[in-house]
C-alpha positions in Angstrom: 39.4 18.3 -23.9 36.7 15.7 -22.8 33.3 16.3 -22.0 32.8 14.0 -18.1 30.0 11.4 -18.2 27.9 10.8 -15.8 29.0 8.8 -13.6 27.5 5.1 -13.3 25.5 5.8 -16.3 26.6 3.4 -19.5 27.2 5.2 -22.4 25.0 3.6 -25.7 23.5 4.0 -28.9 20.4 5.8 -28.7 18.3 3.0 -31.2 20.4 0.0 -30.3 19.1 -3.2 -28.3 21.5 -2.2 -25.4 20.1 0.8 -25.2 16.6 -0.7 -25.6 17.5 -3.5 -22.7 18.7 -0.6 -20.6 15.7 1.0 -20.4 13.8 -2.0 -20.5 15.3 -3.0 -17.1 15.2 0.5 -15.7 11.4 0.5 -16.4 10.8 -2.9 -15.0 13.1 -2.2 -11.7 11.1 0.7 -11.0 7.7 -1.2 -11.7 8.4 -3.3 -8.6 9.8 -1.0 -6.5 6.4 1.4 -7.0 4.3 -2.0 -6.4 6.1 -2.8 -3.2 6.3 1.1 -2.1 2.0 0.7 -2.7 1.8 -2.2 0.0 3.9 -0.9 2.3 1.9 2.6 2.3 -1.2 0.5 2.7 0.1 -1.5 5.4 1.1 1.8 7.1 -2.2 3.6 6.5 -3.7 0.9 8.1 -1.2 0.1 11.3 -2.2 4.4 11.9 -5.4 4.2 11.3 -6.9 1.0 13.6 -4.8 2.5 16.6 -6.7 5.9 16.2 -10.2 4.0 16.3 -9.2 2.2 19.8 -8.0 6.0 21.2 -11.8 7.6 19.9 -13.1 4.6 21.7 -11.1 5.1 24.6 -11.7 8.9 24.7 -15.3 8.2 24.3 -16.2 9.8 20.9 -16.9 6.5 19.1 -18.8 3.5 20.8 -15.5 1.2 22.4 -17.5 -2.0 21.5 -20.1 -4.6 22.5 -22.9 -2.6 22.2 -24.6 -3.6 19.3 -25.7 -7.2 18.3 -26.5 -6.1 14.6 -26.1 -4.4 12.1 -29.3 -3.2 9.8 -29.3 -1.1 6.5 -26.5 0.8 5.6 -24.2 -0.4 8.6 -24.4 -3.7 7.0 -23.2 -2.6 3.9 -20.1 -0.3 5.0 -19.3 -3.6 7.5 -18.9 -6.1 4.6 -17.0 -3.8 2.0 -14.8 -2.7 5.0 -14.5 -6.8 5.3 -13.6 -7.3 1.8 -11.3 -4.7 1.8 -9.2 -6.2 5.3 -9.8 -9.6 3.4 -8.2 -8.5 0.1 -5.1 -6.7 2.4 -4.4 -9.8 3.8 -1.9 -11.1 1.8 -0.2 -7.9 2.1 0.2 -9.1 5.7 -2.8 -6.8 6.9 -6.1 -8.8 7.9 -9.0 -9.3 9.8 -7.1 -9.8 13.6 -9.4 -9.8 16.1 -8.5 -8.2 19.4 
């Protein structure tokens, strides 16, 4: 009596180039699919996380806007890496959209 295989699963050599190629495409299919499951995560972090900024500022725990004409010291600082950042996300199809 015969052992089943696994089904879907090709059955090879365990030090020939199929086997090699296999795994070879196995590895590079799930290469992109972790790249693309990054961006989407950051594009989701970041469609949650600007919403909850406009609801503090509605709720009045953070400043809503308008208030301040500058930025001096470390504000400066945190406001250009956060720029960066949105600036470097943008050609994941998250950016610098002003309201």
């Amino acid at each position: 009596m015969r052992r089943a295989g696994l089904v879907g699963v090709p059955r090879v050599r365990p030090w020939s180039w199929q086997a090699f190629l296999l795994g070879f495409v196995v590895v590079a299919v799930s290469a992109a699919l972790q790249g693309v499951c990054v961006a989407l995560g950051a594009k989701l972090y970041f469609a949650a996380f600007l919403p909850s900024l406009f609801v503090l500022g509605i709720v009045g725990w953070i400043p809503a806007g308008g208030e301040a004409l500058a930025l001096r010291g470390p504000w400066f600082a945190i406001a250009v890496a956060c720029n960066f950042v949105l600036g470097a996300l943008m050609t994941l199809g998250v950016g610098l959209y002003a309201p």
